[in-house]
C-alpha positions in Angstrom: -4.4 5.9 -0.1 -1.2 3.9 -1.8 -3.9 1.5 -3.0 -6.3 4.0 -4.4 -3.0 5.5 -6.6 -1.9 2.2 -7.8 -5.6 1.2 -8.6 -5.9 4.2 -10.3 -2.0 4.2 -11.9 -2.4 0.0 -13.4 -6.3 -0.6 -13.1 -5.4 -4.1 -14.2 -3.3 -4.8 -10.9 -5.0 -6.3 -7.7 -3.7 -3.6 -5.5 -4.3 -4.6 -1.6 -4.2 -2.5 1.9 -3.2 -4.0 5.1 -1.8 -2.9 8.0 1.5 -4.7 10.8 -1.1 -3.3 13.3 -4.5 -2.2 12.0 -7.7 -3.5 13.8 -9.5 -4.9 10.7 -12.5 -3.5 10.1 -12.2 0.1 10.5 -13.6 2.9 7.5 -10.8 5.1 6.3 -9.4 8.5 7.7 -12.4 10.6 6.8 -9.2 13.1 5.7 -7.7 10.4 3.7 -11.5 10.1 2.3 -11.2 13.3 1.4 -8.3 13.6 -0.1 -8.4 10.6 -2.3 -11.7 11.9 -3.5 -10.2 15.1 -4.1 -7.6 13.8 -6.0 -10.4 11.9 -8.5 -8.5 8.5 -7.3 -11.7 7.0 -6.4 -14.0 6.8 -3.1 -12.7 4.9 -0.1 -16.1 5.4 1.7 -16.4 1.8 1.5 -12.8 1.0 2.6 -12.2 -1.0 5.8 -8.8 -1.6 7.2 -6.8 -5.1 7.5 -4.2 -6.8 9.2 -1.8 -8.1 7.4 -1.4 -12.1 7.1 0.4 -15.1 6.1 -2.2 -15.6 3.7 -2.2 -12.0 2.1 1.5 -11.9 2.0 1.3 -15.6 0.0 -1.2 -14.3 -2.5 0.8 -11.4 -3.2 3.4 -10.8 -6.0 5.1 -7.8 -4.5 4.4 -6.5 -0.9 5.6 -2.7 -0.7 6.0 -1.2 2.7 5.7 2.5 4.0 8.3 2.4 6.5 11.1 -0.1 7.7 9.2 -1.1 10.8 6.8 -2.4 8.7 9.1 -4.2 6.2 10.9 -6.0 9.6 7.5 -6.9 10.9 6.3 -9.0 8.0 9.9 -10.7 7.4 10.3 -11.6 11.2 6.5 -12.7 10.7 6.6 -14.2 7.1 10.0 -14.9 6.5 8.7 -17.0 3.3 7.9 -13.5 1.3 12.0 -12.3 2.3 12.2 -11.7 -1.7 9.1 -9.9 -2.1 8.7 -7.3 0.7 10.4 -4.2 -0.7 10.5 -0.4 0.9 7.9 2.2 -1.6 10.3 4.4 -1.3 13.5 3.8 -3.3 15.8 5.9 -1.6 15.0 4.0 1.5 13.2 6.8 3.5 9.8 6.3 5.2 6.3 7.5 4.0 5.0 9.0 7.3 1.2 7.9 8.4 -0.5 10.8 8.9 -3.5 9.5 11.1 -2.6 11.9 13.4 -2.0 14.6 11.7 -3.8 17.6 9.9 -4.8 17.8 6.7 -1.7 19.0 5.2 0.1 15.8 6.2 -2.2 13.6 4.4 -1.9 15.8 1.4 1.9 15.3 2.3 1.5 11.7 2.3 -0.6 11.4 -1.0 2.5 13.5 -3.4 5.1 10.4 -1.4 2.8 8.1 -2.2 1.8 9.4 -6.1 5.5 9.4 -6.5 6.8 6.5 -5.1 3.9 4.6 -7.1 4.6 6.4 -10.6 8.5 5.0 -9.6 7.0 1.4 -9.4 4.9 1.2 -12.4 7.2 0.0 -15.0 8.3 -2.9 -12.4 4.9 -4.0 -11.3 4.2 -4.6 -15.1 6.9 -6.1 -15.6 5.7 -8.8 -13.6 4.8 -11.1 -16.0 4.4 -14.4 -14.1 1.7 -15.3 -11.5 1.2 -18.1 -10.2 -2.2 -19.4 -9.8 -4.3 -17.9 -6.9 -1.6 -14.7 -6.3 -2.6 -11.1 -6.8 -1.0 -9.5 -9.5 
């Protein structure tokens, strides 16, 4: 879902989605389907879950992370990206999964997620240099 926002929030950003512990492979939360398509921030139909990697993290400008768990994870696993993993929430709190929850948490998660984004815009645009071969 956070990629479908920021895709829809800076179309010219190369958002990406990856799990510390996803099986790759796997289609979307037919909720999170749902509510993304409500939403009119596109169609994750398609969508199939990844792990994160030493070669995502590289390509990436700017790794935001739901939770602190997941921020310790890829610096104990990728200590090379320590100045580019960041919390997506400023204030430091967590974004709560809701793959195990009801509809309302995924609606939940969705207004965190649209307003965490919105927080980020101005500096993910600001990011004016990228190197050759890194998502922007």
């Amino acid at each position: 879902m956070a990629q479908a926002v920021l895709a829809a929030r800076l179309p010219a950003v190369r958002a990406l989605s990856a799990g510390t512990l996803a099986l790759s492979g796997q289609p979307a939360h037919p909720r999170a389907i749902d509510v993304v398509r409500a939403a009119r921030l596109g169609d994750l139909a398609a969508h199939r879950s990844q792990r994160i990697d030493p070669a995502l993290v590289g390509g990436a400008d700017l790794v935001l992370c739901m939770q602190e768990e997941h921020r310790n994870t890829i610096l104990e696993r990728m200590p090379f990206a320590a100045g580019r993993v960041r919390l997506l929430a400023l204030d430091g709190g967590p974004i709560a999964d809701p793959v195990y929850g009801e509809m309302a948490a995924f609606l939940d998660c969705l207004a965190n997620l649209r307003h965490w984004i919105d927080e980020w815009i101005e500096p993910i645009a600001a990011l004016t240099v990228v190197r050759p071969g890194r998502h922007r």
